[in-house]
C-alpha positions as protocol buffer text, in pm:
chain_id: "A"
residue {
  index: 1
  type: UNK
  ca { x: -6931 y: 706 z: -1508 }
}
residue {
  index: 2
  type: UNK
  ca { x: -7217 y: 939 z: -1343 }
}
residue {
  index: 3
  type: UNK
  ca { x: -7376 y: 1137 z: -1574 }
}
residue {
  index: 4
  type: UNK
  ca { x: -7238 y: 1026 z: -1928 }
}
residue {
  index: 5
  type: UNK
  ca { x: -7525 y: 852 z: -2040 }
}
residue {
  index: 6
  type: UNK
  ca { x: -7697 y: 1174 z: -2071 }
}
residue {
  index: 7
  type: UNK
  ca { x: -7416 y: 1252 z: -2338 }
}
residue {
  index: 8
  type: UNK
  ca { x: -7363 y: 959 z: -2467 }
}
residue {
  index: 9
  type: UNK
  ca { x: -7723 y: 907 z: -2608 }
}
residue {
  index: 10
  type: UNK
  ca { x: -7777 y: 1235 z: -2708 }
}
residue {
  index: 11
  type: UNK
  ca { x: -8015 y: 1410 z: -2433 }
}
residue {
  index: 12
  type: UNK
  ca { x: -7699 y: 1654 z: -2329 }
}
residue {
  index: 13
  type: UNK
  ca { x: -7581 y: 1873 z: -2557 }
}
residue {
  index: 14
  type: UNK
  ca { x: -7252 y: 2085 z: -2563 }
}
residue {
  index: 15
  type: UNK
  ca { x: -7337 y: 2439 z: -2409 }
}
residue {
  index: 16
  type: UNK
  ca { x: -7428 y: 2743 z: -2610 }
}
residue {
  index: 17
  type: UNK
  ca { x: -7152 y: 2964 z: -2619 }
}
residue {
  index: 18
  type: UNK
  ca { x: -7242 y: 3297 z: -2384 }
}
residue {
  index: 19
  type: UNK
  ca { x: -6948 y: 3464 z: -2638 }
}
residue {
  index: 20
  type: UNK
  ca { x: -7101 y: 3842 z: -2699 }
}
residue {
  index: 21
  type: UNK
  ca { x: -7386 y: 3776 z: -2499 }
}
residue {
  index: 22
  type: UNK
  ca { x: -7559 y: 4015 z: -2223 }
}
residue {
  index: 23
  type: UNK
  ca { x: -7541 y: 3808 z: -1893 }
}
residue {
  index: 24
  type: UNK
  ca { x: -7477 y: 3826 z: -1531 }
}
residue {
  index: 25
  type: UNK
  ca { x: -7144 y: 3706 z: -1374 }
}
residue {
  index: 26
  type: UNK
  ca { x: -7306 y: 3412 z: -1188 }
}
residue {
  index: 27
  type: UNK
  ca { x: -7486 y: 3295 z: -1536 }
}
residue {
  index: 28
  type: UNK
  ca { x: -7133 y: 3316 z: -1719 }
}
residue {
  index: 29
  type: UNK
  ca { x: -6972 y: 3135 z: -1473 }
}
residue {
  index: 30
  type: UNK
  ca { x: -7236 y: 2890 z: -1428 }
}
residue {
  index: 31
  type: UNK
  ca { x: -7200 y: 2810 z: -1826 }
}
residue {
  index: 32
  type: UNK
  ca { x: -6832 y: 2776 z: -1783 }
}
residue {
  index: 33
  type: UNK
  ca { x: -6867 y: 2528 z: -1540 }
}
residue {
  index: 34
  type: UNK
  ca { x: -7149 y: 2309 z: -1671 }
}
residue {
  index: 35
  type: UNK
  ca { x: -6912 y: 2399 z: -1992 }
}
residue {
  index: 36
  type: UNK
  ca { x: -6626 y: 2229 z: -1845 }
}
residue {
  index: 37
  type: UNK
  ca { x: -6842 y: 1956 z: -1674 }
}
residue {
  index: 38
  type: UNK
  ca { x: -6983 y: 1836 z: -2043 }
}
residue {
  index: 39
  type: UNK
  ca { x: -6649 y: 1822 z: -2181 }
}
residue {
  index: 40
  type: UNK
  ca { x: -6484 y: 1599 z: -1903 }
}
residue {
  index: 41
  type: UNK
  ca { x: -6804 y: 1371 z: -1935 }
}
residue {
  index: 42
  type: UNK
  ca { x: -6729 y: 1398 z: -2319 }
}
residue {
  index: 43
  type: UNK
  ca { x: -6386 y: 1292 z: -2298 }
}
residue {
  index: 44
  type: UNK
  ca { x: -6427 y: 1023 z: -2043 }
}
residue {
  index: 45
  type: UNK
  ca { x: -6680 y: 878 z: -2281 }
}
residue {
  index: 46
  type: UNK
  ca { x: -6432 y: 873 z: -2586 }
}
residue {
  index: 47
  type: UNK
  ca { x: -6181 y: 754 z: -2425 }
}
residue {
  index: 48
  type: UNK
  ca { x: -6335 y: 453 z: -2282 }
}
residue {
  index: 49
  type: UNK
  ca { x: -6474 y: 391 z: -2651 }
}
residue {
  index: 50
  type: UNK
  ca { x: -6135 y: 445 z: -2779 }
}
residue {
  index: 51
  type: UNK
  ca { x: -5982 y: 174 z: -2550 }
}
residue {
  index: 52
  type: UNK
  ca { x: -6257 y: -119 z: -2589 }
}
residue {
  index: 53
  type: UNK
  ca { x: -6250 y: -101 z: -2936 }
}
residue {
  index: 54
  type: UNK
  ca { x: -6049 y: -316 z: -3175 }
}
residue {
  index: 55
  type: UNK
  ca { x: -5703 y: -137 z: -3261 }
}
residue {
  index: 56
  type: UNK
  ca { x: -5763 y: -80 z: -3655 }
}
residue {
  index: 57
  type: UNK
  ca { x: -6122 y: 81 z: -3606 }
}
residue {
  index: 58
  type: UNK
  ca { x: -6073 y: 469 z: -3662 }
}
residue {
  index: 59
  type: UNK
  ca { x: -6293 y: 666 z: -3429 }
}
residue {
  index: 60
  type: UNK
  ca { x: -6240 y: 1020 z: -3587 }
}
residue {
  index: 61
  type: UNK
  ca { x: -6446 y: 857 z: -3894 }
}
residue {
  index: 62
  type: UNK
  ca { x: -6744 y: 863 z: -3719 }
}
residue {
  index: 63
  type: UNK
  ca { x: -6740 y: 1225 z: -3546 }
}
residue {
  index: 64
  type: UNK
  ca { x: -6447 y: 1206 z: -3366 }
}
residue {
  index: 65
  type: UNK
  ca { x: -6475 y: 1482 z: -3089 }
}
residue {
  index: 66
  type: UNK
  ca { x: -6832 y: 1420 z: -2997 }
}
residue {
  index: 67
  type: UNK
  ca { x: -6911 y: 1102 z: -2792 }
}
residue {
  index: 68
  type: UNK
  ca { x: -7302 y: 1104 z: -2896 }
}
residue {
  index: 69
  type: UNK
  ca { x: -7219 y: 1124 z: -3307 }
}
residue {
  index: 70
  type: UNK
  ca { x: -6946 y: 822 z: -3239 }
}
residue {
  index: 71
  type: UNK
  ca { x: -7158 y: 608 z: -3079 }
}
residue {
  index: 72
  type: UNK
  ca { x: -7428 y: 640 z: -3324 }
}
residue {
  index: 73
  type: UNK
  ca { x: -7159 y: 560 z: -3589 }
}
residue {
  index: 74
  type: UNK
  ca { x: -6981 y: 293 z: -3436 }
}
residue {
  index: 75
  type: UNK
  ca { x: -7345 y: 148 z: -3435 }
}
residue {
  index: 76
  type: UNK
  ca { x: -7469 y: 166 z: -3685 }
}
residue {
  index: 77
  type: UNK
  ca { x: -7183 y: -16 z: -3850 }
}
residue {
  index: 78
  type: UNK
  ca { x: -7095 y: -244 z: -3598 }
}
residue {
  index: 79
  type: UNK
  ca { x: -7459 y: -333 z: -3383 }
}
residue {
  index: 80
  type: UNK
  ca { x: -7547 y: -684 z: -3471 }
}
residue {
  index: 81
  type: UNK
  ca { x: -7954 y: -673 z: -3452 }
}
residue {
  index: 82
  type: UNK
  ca { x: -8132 y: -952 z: -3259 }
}
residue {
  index: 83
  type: UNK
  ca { x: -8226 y: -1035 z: -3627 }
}
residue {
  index: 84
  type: UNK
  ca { x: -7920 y: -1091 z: -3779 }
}
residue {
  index: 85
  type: UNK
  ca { x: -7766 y: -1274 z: -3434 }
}
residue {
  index: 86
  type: UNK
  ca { x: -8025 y: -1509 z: -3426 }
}
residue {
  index: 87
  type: UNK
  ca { x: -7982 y: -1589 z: -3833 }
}
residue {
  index: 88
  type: UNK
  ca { x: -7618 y: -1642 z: -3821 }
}
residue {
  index: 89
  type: UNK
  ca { x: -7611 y: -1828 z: -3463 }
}
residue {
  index: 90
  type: UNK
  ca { x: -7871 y: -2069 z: -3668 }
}
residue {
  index: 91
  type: UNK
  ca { x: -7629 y: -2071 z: -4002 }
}
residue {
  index: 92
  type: UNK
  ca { x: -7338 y: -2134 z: -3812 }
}
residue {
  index: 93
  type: UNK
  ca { x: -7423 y: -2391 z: -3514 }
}
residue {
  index: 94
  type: UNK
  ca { x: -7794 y: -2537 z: -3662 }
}
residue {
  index: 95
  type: UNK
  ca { x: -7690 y: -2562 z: -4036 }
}
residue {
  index: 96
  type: UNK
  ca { x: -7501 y: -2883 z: -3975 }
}
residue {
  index: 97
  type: UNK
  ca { x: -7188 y: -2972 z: -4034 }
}
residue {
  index: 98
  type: UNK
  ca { x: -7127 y: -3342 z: -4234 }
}
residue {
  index: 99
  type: UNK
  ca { x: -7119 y: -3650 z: -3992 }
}
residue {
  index: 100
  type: UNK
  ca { x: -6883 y: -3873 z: -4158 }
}
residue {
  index: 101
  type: UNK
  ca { x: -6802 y: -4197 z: -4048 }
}
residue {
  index: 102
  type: UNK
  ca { x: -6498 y: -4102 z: -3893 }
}
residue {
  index: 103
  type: UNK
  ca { x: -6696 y: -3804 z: -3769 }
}
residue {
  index: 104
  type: UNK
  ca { x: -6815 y: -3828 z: -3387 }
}
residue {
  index: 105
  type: UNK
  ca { x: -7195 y: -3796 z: -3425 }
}
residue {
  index: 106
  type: UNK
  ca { x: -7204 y: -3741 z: -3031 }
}
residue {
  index: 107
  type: UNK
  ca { x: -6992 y: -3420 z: -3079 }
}
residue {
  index: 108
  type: UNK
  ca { x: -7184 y: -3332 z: -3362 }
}
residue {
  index: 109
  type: UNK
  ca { x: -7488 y: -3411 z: -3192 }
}
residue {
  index: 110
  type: UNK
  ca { x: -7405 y: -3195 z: -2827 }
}
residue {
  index: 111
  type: UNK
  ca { x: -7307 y: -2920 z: -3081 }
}
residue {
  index: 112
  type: UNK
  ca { x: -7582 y: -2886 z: -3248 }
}
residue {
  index: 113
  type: UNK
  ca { x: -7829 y: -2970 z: -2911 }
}
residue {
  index: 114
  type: UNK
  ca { x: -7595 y: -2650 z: -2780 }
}
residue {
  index: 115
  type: UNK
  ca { x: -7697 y: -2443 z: -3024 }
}
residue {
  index: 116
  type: UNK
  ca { x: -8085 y: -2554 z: -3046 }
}
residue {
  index: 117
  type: UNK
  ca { x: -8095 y: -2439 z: -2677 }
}
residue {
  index: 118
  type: UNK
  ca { x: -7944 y: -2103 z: -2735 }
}
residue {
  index: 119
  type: UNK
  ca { x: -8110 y: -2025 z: -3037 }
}
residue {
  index: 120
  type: UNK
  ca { x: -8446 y: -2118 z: -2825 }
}
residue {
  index: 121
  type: UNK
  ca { x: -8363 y: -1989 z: -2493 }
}
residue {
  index: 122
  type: UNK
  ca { x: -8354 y: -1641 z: -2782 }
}
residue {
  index: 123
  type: UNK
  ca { x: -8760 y: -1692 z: -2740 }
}
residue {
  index: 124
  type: UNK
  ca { x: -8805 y: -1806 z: -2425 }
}
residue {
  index: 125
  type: UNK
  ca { x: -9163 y: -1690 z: -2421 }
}
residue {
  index: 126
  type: UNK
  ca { x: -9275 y: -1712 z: -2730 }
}
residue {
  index: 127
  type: UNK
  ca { x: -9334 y: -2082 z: -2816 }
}
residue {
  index: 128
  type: UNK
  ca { x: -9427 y: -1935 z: -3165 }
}
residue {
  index: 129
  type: UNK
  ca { x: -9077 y: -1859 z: -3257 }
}
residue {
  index: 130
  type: UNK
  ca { x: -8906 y: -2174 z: -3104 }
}
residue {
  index: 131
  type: UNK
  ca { x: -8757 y: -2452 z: -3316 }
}
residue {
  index: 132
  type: UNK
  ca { x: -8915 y: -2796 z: -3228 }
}
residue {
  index: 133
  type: UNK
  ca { x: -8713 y: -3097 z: -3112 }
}
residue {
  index: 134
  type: UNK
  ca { x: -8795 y: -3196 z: -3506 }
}
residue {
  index: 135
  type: UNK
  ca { x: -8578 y: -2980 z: -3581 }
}
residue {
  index: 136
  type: UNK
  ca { x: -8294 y: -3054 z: -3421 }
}
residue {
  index: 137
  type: UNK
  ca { x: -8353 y: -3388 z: -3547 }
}
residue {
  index: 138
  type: UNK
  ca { x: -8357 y: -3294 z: -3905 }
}
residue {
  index: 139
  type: UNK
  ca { x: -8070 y: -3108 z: -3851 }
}
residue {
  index: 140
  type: UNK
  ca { x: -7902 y: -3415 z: -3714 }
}
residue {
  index: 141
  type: UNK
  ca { x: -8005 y: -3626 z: -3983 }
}
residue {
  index: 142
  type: UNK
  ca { x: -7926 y: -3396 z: -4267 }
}
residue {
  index: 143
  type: UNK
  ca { x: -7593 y: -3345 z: -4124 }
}
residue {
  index: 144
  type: UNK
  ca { x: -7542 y: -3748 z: -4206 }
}
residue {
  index: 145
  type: UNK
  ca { x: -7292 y: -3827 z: -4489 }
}
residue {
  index: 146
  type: UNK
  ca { x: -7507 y: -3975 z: -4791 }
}
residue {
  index: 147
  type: UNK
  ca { x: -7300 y: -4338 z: -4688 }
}
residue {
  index: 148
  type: UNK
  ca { x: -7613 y: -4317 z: -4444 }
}
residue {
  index: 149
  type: UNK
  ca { x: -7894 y: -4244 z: -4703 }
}
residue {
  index: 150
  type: UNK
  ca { x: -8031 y: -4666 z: -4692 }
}
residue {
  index: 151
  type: UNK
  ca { x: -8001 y: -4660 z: -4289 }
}
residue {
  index: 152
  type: UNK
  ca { x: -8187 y: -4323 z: -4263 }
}
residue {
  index: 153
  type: UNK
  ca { x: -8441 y: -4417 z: -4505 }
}
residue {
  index: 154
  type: UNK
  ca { x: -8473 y: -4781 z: -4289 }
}
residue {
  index: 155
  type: UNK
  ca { x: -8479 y: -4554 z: -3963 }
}
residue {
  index: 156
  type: UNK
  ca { x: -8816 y: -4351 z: -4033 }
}
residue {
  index: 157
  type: UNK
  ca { x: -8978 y: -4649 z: -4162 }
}
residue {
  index: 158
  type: UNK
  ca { x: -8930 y: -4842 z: -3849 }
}
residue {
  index: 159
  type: UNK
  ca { x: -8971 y: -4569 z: -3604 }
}
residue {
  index: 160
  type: UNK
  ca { x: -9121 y: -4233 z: -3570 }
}
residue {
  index: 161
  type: UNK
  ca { x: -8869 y: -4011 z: -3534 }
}
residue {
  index: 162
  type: UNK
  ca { x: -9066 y: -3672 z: -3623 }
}
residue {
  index: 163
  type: UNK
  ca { x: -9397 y: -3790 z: -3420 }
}
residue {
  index: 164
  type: UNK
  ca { x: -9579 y: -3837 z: -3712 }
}
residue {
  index: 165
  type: UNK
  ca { x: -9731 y: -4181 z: -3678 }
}
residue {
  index: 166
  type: UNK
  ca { x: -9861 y: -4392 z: -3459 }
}
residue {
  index: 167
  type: UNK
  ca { x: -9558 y: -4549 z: -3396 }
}
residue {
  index: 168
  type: UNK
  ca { x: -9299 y: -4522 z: -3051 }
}
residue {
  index: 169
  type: UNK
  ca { x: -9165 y: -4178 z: -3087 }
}
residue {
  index: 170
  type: UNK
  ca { x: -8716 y: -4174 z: -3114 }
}
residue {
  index: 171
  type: UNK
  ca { x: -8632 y: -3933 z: -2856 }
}
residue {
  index: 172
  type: UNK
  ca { x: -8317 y: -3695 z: -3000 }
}
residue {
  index: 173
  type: UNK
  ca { x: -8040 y: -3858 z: -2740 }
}
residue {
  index: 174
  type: UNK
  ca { x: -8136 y: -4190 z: -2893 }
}
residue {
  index: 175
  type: UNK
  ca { x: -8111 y: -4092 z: -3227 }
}
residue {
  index: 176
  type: UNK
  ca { x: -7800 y: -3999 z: -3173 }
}
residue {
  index: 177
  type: UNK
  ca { x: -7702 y: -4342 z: -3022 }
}
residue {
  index: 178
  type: UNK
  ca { x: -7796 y: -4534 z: -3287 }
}
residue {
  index: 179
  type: UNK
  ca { x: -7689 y: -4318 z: -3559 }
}
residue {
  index: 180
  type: UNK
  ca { x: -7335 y: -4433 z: -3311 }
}
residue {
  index: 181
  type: UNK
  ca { x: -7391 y: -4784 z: -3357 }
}
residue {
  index: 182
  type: UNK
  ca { x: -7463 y: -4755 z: -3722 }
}
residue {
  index: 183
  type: UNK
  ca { x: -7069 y: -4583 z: -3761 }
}
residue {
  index: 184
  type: UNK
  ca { x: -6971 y: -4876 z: -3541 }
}
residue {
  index: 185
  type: UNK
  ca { x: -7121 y: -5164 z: -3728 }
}
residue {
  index: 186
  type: UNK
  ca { x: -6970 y: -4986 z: -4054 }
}
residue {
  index: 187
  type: UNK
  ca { x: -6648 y: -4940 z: -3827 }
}
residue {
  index: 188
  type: UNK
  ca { x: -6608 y: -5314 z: -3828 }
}
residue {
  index: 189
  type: UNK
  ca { x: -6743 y: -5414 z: -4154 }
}
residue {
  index: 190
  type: UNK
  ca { x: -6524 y: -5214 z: -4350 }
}
């Protein structure tokens, strides 16, 4: 909508009123109209608000008539910060769910890989802030019911599955795999 965003972040103001003021024709007129102008923009604004917004959120609690003062309400209640976004797409996609032994640690394991990417595509240039593949590893692993605990505990003696050692690094993909065959060879023991 042309010219709203003046309005809607505060730059445009609602007229002075010209009420009991000396001016010329052309300047009251002119006021009118820009007058008029503002209001429409005004309107246009908090209606559009009004119709994106969830049905039990009140508008007239945060300034009601003036598009500028309900924006700045509606977020500073509702605007999720980068900050808090990233921390709860982490808590709830990267802290992991339990991997049973019914569980499907390939579903677990593509949700989690999901997540990992989104939470570091977040940084994509700052390598600083990105979470290594350890990581999602860890994540993996601690997301492993404790009828696991001996067959984890063989795992990273055998291979080097956080880079570590000297040993043949366990790519994530084939963690995963064998963290499958595990549940299978339990599958058919029990």
């Amino acid at each position: 909508m042309a010219g709203t965003d003046a309005i809607l972040n505060g730059e445009s103001l609602h007229p002075q009123s010209l009420e009991g003021k000396q001016v010329t024709t052309t300047e009251w007129n002119e006021d009118v109209k820009c007058t008029v102008v503002w209001r429409c923009r005004n309107e246009s604004l908090l209606k559009v608000m009004h119709s994106s917004l969830a049905a039990n959120v009140d508008m007239h609690e945060f300034g009601g008539l003036n598009a500028h003062k309900s924006y700045l309400g509606l977020k500073s209640r509702y605007h999720i910060s980068e900050n808090r976004g990233t921390l709860e797409l982490y808590n709830v996609h990267l802290s992991s769910p339990i991997i049973t032994l019914e569980g499907s640690p390939k579903d677990i394991a593509k949700m989690l890989q999901v997540a990992f990417d989104k939470y570091n595509s977040l940084f994509g240039h700052d390598i600083a802030q990105r979470l290594p593949t350890n990581s999602l590893k860890l994540e993996f692993l601690n997301s492993l019911d404790h009828m696991y605990d001996g067959w984890v505990r063989t795992l990273l003696n055998d291979n080097d599955v956080l880079e570590l050692e000297q040993l043949p690094v366990l790519a994530f993909d084939d963690l995963v795999d064998l963290v499958v065959l595990e549940r299978d060879h339990h599958h058919h023991n029990s």
